[in-house]
N, CA, C and O atoms as CSV, one atom per row, in Angstrom:
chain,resi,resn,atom,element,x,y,z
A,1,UNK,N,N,-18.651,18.065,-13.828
A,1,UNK,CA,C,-18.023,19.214,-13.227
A,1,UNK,C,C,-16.622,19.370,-13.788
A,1,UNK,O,O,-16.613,20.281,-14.616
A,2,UNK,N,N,-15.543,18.853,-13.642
A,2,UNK,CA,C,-13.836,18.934,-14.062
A,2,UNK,C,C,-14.015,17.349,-14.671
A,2,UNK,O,O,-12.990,16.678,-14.790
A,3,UNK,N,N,-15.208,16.817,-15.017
A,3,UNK,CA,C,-14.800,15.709,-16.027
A,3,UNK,C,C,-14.653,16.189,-17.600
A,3,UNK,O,O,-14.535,15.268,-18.408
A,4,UNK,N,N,-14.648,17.979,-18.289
A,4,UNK,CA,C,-14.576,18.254,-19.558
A,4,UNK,C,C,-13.139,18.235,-19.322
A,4,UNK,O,O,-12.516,17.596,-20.170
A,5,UNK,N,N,-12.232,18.932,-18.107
A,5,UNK,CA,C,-10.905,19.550,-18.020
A,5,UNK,C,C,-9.941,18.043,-18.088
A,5,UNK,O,O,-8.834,18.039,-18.626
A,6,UNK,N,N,-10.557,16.788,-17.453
A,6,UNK,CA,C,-9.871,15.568,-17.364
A,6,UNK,C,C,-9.349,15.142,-18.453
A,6,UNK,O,O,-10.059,15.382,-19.429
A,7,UNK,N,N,-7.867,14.313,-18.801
A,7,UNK,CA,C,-7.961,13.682,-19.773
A,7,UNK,C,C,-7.910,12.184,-19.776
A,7,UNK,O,O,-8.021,11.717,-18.642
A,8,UNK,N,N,-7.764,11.236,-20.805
A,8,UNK,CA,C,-8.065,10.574,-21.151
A,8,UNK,C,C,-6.895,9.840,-21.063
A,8,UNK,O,O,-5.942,10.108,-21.794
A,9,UNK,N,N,-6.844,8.554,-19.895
A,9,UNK,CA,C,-5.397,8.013,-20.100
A,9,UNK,C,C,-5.394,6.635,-20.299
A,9,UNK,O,O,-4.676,5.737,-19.861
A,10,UNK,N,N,-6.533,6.663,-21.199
A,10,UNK,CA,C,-6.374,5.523,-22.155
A,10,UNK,C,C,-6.730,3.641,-21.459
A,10,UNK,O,O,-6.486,2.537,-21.945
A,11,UNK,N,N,-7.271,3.998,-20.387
A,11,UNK,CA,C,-7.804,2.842,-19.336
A,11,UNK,C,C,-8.766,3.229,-18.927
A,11,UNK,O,O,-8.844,4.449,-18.779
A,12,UNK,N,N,-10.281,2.125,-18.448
A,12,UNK,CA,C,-11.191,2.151,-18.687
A,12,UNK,C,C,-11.518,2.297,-17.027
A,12,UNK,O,O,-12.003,1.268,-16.557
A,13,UNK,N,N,-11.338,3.367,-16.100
A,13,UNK,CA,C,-11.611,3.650,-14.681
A,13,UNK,C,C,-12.233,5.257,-15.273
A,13,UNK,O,O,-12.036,6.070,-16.175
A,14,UNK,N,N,-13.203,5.007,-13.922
A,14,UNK,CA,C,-14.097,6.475,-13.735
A,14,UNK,C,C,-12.774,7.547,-13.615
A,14,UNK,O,O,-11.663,7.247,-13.177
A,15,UNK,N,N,-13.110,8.592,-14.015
A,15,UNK,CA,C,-12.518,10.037,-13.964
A,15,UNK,C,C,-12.507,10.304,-12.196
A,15,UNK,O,O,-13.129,9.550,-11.448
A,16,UNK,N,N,-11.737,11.441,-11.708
A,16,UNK,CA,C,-12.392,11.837,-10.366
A,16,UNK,C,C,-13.251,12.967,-10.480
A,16,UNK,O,O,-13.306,13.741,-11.436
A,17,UNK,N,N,-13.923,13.001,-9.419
A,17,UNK,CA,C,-15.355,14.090,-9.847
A,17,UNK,C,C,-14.738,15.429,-9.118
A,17,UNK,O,O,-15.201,16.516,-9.461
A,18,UNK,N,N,-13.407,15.361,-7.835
A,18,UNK,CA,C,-12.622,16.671,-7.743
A,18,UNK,C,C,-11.367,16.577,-8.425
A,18,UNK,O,O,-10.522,15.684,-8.361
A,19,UNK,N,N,-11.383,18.095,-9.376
A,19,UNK,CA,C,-10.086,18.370,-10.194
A,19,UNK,C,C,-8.871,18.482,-8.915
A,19,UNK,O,O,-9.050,18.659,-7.710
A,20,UNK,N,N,-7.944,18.353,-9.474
A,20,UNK,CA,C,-6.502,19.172,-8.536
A,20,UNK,C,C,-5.691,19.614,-9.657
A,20,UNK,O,O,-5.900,19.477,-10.863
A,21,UNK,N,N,-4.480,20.314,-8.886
A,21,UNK,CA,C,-3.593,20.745,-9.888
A,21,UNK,C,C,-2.104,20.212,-9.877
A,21,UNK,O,O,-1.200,20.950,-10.270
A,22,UNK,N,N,-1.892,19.149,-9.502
A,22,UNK,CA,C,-0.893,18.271,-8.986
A,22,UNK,C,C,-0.445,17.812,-10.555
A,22,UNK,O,O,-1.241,17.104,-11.172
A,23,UNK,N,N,0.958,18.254,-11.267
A,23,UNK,CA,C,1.660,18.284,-12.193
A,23,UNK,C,C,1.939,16.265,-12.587
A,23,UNK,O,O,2.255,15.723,-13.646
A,24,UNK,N,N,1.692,15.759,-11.435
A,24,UNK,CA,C,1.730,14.211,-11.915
A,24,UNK,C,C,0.577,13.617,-11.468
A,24,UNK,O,O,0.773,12.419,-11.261
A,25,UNK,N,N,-0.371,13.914,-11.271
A,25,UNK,CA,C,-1.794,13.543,-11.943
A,25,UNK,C,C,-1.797,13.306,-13.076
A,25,UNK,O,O,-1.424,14.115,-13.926
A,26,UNK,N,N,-2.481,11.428,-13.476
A,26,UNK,CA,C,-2.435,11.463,-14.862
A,26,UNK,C,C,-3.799,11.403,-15.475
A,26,UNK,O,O,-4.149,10.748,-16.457
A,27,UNK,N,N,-4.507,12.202,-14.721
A,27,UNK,CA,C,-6.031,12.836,-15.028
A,27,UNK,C,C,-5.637,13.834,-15.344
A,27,UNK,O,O,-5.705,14.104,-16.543
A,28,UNK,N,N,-4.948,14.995,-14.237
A,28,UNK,CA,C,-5.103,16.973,-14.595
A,28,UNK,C,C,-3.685,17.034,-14.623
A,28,UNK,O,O,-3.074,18.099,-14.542
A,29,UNK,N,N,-3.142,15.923,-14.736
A,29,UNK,CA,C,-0.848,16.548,-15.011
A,29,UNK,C,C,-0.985,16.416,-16.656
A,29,UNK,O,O,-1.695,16.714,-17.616
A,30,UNK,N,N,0.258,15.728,-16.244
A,30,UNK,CA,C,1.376,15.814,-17.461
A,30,UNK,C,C,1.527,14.476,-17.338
A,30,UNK,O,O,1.958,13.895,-18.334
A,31,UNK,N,N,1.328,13.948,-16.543
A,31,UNK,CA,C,1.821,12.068,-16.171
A,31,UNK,C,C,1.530,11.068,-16.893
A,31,UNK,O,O,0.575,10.529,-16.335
A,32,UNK,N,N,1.885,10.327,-18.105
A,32,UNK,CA,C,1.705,9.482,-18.693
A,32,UNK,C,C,1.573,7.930,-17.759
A,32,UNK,O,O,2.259,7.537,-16.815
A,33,UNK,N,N,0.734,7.463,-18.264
A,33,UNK,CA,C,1.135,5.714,-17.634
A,33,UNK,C,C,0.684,5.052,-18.731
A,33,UNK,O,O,-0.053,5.311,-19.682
A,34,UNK,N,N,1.601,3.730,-18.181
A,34,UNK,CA,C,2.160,2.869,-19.252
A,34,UNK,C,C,2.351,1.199,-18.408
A,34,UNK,O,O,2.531,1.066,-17.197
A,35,UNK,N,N,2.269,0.270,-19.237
A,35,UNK,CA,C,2.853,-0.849,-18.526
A,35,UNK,C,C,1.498,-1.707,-17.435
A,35,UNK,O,O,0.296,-1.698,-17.699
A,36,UNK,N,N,1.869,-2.091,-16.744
A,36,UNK,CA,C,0.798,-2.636,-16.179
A,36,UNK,C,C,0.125,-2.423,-15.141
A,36,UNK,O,O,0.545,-1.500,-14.443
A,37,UNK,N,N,-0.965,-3.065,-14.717
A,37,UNK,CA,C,-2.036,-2.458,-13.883
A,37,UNK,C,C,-1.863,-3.700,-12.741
A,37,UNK,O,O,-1.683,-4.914,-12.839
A,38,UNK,N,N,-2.018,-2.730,-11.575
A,38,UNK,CA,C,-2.085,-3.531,-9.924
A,38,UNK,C,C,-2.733,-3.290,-9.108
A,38,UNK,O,O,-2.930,-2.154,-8.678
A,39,UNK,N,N,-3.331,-4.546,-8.608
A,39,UNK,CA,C,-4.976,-3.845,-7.738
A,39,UNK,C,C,-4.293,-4.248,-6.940
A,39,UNK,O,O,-3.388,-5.015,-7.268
A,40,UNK,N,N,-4.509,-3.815,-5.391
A,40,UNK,CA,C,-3.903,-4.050,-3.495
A,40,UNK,C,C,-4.574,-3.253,-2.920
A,40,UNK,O,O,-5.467,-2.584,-3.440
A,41,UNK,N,N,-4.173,-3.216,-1.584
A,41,UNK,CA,C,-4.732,-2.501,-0.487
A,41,UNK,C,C,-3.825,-1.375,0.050
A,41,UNK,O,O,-2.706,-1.459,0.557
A,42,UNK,N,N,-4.340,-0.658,-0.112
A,42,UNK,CA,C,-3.549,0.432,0.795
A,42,UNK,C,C,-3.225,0.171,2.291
A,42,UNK,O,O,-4.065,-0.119,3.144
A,43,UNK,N,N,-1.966,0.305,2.479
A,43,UNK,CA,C,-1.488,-0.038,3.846
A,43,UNK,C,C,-0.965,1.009,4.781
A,43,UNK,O,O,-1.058,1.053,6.007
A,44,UNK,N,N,-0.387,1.857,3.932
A,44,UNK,CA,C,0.103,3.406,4.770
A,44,UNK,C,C,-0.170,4.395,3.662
A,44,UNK,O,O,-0.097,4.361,2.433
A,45,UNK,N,N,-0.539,5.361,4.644
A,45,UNK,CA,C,-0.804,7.107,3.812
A,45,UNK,C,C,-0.198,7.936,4.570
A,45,UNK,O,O,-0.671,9.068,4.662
A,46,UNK,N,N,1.072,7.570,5.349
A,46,UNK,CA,C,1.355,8.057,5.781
A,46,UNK,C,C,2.506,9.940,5.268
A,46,UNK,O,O,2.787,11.037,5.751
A,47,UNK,N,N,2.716,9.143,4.082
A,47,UNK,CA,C,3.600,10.126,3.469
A,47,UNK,C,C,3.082,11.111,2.788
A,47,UNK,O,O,1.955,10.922,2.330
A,48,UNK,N,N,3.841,12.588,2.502
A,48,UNK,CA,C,3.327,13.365,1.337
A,48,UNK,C,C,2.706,12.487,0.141
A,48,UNK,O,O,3.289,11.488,-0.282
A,49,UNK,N,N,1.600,12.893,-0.320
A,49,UNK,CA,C,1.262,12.361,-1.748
A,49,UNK,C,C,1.927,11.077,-2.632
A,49,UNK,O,O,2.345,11.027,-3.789
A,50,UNK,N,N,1.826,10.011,-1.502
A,50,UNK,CA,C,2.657,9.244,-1.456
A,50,UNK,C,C,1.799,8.026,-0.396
A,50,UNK,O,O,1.447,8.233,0.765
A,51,UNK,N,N,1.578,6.559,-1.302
A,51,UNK,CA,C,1.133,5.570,-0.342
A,51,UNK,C,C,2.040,4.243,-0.673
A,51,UNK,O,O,2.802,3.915,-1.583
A,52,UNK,N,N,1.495,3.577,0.699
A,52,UNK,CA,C,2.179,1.784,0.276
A,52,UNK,C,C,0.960,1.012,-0.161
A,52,UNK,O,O,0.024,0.888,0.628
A,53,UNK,N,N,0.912,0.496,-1.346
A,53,UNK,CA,C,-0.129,-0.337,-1.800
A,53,UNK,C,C,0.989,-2.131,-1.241
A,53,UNK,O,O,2.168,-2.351,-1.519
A,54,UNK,N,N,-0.021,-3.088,-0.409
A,54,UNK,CA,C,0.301,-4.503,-0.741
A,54,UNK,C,C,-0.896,-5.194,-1.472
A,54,UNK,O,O,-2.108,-5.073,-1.650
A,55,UNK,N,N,0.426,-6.185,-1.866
A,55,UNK,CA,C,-0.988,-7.219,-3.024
A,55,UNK,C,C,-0.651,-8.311,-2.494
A,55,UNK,O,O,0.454,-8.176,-1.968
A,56,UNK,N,N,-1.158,-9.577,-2.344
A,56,UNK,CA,C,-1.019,-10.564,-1.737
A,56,UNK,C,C,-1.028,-11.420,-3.116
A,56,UNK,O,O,-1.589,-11.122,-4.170
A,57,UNK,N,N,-0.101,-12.789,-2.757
A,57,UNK,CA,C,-0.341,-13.579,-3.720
A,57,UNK,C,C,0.498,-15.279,-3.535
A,57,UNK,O,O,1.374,-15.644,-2.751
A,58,UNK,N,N,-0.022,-15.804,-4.312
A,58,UNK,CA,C,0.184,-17.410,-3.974
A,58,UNK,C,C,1.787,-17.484,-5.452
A,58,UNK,O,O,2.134,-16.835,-6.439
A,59,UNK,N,N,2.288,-18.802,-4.613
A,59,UNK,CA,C,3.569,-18.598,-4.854
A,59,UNK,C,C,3.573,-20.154,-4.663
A,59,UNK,O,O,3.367,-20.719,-3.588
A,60,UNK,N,N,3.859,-20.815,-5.958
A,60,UNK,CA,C,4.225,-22.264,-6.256
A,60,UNK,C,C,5.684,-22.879,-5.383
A,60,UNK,O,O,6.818,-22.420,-5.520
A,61,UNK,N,N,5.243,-24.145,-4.384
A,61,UNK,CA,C,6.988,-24.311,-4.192
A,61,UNK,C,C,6.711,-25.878,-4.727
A,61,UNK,O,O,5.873,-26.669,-4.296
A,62,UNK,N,N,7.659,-26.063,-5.773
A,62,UNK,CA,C,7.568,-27.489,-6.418
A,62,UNK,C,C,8.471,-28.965,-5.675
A,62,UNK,O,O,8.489,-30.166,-5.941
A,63,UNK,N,N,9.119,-28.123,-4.687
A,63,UNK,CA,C,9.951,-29.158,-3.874
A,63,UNK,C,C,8.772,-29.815,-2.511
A,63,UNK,O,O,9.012,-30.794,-1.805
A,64,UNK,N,N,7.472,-28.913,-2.446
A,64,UNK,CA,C,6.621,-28.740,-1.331
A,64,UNK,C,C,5.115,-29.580,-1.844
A,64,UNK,O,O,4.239,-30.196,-1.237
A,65,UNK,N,N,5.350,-29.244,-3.211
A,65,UNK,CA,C,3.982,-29.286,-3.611
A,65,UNK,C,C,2.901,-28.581,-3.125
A,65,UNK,O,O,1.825,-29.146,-2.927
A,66,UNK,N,N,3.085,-27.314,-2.894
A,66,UNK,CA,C,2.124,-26.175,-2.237
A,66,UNK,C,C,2.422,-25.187,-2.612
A,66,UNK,O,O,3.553,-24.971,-3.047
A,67,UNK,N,N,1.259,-24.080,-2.536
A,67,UNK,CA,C,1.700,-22.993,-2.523
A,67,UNK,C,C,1.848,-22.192,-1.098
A,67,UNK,O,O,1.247,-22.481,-0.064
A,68,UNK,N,N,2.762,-21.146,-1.273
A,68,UNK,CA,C,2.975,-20.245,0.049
A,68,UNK,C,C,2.093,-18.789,-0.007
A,68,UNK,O,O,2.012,-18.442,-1.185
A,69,UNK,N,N,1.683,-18.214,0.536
A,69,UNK,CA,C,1.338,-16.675,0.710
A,69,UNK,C,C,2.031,-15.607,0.718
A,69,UNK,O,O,2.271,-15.016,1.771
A,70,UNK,N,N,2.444,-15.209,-0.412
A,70,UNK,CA,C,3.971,-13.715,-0.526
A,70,UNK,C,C,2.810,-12.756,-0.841
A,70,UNK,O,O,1.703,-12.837,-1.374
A,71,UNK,N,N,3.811,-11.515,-0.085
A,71,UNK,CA,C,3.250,-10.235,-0.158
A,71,UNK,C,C,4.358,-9.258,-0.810
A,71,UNK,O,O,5.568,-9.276,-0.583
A,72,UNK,N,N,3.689,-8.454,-1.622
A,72,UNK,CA,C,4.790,-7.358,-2.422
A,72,UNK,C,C,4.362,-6.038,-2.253
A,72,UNK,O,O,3.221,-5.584,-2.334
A,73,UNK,N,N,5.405,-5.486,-2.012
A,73,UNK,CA,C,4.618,-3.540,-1.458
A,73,UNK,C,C,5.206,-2.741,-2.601
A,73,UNK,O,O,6.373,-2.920,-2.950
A,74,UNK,N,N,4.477,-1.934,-3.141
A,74,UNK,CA,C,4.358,-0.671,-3.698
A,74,UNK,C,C,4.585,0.466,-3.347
A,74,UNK,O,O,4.173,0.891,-2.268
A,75,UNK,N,N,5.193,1.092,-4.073
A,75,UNK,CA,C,5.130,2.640,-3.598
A,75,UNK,C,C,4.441,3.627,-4.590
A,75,UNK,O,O,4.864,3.886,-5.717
A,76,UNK,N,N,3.186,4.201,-3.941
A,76,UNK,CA,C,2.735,4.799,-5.239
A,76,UNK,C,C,1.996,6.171,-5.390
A,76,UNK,O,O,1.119,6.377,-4.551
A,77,UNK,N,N,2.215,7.142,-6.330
A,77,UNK,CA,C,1.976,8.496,-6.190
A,77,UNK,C,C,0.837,8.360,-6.005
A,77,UNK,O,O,0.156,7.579,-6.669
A,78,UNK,N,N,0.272,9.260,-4.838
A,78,UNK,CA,C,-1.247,9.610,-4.834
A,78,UNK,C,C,-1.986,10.902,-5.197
A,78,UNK,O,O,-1.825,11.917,-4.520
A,79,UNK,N,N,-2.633,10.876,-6.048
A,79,UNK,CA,C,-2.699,12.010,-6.418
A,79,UNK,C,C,-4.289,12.900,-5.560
A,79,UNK,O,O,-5.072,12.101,-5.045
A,80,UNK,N,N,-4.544,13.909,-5.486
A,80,UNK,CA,C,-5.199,14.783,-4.216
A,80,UNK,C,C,-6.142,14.763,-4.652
A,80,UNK,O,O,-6.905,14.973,-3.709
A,81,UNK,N,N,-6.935,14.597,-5.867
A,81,UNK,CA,C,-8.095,14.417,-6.780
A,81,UNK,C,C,-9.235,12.798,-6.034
A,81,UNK,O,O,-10.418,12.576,-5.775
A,82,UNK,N,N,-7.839,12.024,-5.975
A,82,UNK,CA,C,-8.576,10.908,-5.675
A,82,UNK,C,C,-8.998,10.428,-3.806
A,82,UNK,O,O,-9.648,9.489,-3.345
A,83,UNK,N,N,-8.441,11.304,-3.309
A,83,UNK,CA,C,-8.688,11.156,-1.831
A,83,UNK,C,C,-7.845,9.829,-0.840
A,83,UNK,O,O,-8.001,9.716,0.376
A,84,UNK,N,N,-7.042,9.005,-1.606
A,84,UNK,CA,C,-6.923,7.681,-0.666
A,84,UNK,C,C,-6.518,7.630,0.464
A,84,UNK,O,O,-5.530,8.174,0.958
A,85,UNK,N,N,-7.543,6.734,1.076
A,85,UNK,CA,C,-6.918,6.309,2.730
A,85,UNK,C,C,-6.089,5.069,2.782
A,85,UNK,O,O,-5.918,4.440,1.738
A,86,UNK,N,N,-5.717,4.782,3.569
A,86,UNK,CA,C,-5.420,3.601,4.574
A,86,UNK,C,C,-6.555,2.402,4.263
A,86,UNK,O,O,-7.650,2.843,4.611
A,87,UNK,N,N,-6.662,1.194,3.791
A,87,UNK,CA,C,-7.881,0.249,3.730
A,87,UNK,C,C,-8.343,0.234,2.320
A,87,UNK,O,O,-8.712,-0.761,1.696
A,88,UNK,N,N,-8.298,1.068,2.029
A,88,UNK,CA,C,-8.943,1.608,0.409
A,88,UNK,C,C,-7.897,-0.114,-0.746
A,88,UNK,O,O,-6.774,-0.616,-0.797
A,89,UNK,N,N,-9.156,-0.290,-1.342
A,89,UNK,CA,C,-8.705,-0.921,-2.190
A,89,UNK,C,C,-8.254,-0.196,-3.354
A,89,UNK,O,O,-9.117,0.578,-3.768
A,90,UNK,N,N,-7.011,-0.198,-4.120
A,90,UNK,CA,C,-6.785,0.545,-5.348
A,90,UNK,C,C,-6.261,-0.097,-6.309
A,90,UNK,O,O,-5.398,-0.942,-6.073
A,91,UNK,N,N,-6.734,0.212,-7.756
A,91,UNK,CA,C,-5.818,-0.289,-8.396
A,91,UNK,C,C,-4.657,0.805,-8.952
A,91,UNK,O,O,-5.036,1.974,-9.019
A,92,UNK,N,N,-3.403,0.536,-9.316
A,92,UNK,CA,C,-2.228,1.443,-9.333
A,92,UNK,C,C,-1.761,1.146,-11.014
A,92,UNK,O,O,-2.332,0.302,-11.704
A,93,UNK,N,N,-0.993,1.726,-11.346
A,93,UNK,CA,C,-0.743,1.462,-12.951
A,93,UNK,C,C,0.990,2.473,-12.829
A,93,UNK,O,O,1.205,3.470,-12.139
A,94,UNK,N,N,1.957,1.741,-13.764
A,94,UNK,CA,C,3.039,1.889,-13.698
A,94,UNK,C,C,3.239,3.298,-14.460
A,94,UNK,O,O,2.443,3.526,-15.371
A,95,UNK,N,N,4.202,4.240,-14.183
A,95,UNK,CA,C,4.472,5.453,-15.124
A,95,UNK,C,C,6.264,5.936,-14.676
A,95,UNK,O,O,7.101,5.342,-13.997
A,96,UNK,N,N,6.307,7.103,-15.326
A,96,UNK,CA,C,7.748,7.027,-15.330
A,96,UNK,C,C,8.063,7.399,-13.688
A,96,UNK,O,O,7.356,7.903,-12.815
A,97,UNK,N,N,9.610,6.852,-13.704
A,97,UNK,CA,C,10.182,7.224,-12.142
A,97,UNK,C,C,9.911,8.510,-11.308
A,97,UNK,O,O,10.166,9.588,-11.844
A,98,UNK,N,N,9.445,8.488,-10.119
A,98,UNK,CA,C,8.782,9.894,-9.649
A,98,UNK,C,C,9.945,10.433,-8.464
A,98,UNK,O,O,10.159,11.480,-7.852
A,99,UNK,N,N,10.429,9.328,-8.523
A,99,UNK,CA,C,11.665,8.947,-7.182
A,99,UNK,C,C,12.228,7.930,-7.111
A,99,UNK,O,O,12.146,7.107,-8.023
A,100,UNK,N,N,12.810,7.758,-6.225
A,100,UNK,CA,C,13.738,6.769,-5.852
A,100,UNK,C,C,12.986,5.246,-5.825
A,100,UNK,O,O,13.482,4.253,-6.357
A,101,UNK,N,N,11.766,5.260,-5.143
A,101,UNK,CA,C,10.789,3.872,-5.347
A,101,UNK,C,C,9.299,3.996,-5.860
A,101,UNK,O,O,8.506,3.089,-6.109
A,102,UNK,N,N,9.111,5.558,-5.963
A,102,UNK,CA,C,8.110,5.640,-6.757
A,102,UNK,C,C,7.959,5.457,-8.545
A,102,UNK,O,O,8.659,6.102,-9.327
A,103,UNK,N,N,7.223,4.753,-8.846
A,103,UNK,CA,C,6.885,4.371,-10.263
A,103,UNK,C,C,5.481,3.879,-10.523
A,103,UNK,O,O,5.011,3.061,-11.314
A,104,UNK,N,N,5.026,4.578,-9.680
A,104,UNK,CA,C,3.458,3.947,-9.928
A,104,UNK,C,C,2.473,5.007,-9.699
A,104,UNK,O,O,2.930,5.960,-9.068
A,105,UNK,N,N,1.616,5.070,-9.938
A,105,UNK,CA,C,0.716,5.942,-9.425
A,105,UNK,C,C,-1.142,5.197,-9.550
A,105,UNK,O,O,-1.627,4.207,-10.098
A,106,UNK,N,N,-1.552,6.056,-8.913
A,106,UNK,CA,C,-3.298,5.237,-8.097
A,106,UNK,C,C,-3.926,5.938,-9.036
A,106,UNK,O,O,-3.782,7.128,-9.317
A,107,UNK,N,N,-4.905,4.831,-9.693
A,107,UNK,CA,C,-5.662,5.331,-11.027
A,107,UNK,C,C,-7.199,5.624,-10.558
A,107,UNK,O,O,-8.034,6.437,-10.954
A,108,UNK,N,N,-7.216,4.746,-9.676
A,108,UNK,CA,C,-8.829,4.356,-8.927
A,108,UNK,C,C,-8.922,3.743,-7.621
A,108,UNK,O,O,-8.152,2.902,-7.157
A,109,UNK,N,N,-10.147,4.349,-6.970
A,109,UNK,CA,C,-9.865,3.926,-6.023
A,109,UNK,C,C,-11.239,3.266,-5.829
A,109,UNK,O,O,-12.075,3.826,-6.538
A,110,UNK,N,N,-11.821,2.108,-4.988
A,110,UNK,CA,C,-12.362,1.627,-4.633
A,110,UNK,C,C,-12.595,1.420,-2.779
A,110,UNK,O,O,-11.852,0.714,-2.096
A,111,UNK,N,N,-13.633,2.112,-2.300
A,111,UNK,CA,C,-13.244,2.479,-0.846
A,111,UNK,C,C,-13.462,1.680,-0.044
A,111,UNK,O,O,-13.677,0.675,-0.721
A,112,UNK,N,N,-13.597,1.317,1.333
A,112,UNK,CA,C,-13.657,0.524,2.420
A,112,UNK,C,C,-13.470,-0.529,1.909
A,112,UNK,O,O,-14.360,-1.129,1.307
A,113,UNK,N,N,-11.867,-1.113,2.096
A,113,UNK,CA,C,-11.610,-2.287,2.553
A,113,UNK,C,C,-12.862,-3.263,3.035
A,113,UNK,O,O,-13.189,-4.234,2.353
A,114,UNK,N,N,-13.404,-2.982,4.034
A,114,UNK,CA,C,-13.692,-3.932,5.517
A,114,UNK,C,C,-15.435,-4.453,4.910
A,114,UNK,O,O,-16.204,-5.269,5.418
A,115,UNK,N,N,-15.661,-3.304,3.223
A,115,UNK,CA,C,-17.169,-3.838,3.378
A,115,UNK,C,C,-17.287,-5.291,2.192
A,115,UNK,O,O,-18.177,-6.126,2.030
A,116,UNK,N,N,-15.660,-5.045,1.377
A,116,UNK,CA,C,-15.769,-6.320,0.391
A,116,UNK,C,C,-15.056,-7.560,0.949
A,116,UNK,O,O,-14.899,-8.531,0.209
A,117,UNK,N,N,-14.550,-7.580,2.407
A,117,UNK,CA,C,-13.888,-8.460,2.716
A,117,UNK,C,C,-15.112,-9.990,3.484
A,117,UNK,O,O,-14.849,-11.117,3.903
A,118,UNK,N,N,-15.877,-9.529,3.395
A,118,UNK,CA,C,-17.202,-10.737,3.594
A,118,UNK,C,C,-17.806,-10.302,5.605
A,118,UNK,O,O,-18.152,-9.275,6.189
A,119,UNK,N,N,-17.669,-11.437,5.907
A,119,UNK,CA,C,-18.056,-11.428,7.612
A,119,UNK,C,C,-17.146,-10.568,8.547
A,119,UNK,O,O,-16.021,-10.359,8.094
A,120,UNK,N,N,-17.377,-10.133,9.538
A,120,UNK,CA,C,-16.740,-9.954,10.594
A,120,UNK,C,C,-17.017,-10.272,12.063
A,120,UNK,O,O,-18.154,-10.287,12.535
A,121,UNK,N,N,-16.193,-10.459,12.574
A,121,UNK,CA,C,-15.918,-11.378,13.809
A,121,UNK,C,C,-16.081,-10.156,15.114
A,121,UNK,O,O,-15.933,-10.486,16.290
């Protein structure tokens, strides 16, 4: 359908199957990305076109001999093509400054959290 109009940004994630016309879309904009790629969870959607991705991660303490559990939040353009909620696993990829803490934007999304997380209680 709008996968002839899509372009090509050079990373190997599905296209979205709805076009938009959102100028930093780096499917149907102008938005280049560059730099590296970050998979997390979406934590708030609360904002205009605009989410918090966290990624969780283990963190060496050599005075402990353990590792600890740190979390790092994102701020990252969402673009209207891709739909993201709240739970949604995404991966995000770096592009130029959109704002003040935006520098990222959501390439793909991967949906319900709650069905790759194993059992529930």
């Amino acid at each position: 359908m709008s996968e002839s109009k899509a372009r090509n940004i050079g990373v190997e994630v599905p296209v979205p199957d709805k076009a938009c016309n959102d100028k930093n879309c780096p499917f149907h904009g102008t938005l280049s990305v560059r730099g590296q790629i970050i998979e997390g969870v979406v934590a708030s959607d609360k904002m205009q076109s605009t989410v918090i991705v966290e990624r969780e991660y283990l963190w060496y303490l050599k005075k402990y001999e353990r590792y600890e559990k740190r979390t790092r939040r994102y701020a990252a353009h969402a673009p209207p093509c891709l739909n993201v909620k709240a739970g949604d696993h995404v991966q995000i990829m770096e592009c130029r400054p959109l704002s003040k803490t935006v520098s990222f934007v959501v390439i793909n999304v991967k949906k319900g959290g709650e069905q790759n997380e194993g059992t529930t209680r």
